[in-house]
N, C-alpha and C positions, 0 to 999 in steps of 0.2 A: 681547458678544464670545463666539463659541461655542470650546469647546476643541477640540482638536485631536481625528481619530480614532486609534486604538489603530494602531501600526505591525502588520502583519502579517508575523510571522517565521514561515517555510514550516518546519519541522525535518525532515529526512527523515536515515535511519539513516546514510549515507554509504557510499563502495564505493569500491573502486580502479580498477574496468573505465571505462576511457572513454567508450562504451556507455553505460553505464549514470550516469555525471556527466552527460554528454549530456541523457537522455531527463528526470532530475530537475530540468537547466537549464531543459530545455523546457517543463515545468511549472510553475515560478516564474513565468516569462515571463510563459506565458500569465494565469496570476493576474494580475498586474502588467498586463498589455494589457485585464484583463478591468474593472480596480477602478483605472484610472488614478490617479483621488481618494484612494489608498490610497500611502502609504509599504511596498513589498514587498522583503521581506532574508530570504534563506537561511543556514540553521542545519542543523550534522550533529550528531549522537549521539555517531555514530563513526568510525572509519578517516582523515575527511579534514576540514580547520578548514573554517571558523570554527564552533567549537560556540558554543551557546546562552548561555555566560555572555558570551562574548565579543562575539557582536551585540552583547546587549543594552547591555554595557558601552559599546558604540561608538555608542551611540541617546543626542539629546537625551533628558534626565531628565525633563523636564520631562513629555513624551509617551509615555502607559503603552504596553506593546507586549500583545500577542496571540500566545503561541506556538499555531501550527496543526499538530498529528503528519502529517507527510505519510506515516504508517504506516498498515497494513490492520486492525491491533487495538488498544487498549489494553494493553501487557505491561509490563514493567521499565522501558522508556523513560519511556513516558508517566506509571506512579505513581509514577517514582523520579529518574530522570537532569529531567525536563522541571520536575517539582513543587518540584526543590528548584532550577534555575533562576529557576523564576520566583519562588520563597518569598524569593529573596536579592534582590530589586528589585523594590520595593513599586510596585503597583497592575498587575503583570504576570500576567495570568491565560493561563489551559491551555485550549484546544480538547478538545474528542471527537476521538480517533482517526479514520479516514473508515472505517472499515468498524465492523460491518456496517453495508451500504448496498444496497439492490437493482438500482441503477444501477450498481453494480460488477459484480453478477450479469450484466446485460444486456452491461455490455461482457465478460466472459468467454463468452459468447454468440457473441457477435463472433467475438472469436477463434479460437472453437470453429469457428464458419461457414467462414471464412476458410482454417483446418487442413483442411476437408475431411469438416466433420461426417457419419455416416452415422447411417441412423435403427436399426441396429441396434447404434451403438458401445458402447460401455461409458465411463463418463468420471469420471475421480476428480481431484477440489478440490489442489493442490498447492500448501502452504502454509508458511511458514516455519517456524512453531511458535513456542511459548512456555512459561514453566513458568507464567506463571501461568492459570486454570483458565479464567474470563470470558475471556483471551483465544483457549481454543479453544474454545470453545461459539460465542465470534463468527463464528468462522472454519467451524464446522458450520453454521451458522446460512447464509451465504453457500453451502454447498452445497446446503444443502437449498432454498437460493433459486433456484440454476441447477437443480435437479432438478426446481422445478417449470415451469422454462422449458422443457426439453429434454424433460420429460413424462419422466423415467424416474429411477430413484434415483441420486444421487450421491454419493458417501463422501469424508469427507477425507485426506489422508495429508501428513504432516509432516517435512520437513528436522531438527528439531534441537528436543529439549528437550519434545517432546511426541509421543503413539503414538495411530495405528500408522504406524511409518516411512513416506515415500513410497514407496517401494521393496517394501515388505513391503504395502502397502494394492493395489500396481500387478498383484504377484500374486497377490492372494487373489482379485481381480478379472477372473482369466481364466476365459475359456467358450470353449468349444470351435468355433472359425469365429469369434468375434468379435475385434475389436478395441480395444486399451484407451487411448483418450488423457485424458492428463494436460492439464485447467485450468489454468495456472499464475499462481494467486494472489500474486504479487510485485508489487512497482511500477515493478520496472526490471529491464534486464542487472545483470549481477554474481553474485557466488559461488553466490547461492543458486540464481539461475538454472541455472547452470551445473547443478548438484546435481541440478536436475530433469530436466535434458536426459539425465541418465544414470540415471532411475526405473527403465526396461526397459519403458516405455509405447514404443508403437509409433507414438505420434504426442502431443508434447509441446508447447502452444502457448506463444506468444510470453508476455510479461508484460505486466500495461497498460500500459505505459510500451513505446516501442519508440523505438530509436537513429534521429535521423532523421524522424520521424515527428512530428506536431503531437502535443502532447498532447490527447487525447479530452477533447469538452466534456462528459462527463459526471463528469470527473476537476474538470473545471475547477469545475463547478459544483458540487460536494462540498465540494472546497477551499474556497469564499469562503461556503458556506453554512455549515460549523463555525465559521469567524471572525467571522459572524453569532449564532451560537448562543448 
């Protein structure tokens, strides 16, 4: 008799924007279409239920679960709200955060393409931030990843809790005849999106997660390789 595999519980931070429930529904899914053989349930952090004790509460006991961070770093969530989840229901283990990942690099690539890349832009990583320290070295780390895609240097700049502001990185970033767009390192619509759209970049791309949109197999295949890991 073999046991059962580990439920996969997706945890993503949570939002209010429609939009943005949307594109992280869309993500589960495709996990779920991706791992049939897989039991897949969503978990938020914050803003919107069902959080993580609560899955997991609602999960046969018998069947240990897998929380996956469908966040871009390791910060507060992952060593703190996620660890003591799963510390409270024995045999519940934590994923890696998905970033840094170079396939997230590539789809900001994308994006960047899509916005309109010019080969002479300027382009800074637009990030949500964190206070703790690994989670922005990941997040530099991911720029310097698309930096060496785009062939030119890329700086990070931060919404909250880490420097240097997105806003204050969009203009130290100005040159004379060029243009400055903003990466936007998010996983979906929502607040912080929003925040980015008002950096004062002259060209502010979408989030990997877009309303409406399949979620990218590169997202996809992150997702189920952490819950592997």
């Amino acid at each position: 008799m073999t046991s059962a595999a580990p439920v996969l519980v997706a945890v993503a931070h949570g939002t209010s924007s429609p939009a943005g429930r949307s594109a992280i529904g869309s993500l589960v899914a495709a996990v779920a279409a991706r791992r049939p053989d897989l039991t897949v349930r969503a978990a938020f952090v914050d803003v919107q239920p069902p959080g993580p004790a609560a899955v997991l509460s609602s999960l046969d006991e018998t069947v240990p679960a897998r929380l996956v961070p469908l966040l871009l770093s390791a910060g507060y969530h992952v060593y703190v709200d996620l660890a003591e989840a799963a510390a409270a229901v024995p045999g519940t283990t934590v994923a890696p955060a998905l970033g840094p990942d170079d396939r997230l690099a590539g789809l900001l690539l994308r994006r960047l393409v899509a916005a309109g890349l010019r080969d002479d832009d300027v382009v800074v990583l637009g990030a949500a931030g964190s206070s703790q320290p690994s989670a922005v070295v990941d997040c530099e780390r991911v720029a310097a990843a698309l930096g060496d895609l785009i062939g030119r240097p890329v700086v990070a700049g931060f919404l909250s809790a880490a420097e240097p502001k997105l806003a204050n990185a969009v203009a130290a970033q100005r040159l004379p005849g060029r243009r400055v767009l903003v990466a936007t390192y998010l996983l979906a619509p929502g607040f912080f999106a929003d925040l980015a759209g008002r950096s004062g970049a002259d060209v502010v791309t979408g989030p990997l997660l877009l309303a409406g949109e399949p979620a990218p197999q590169e997202l996809v295949d992150v997702v189920v390789e952490r819950y592997l890991s």
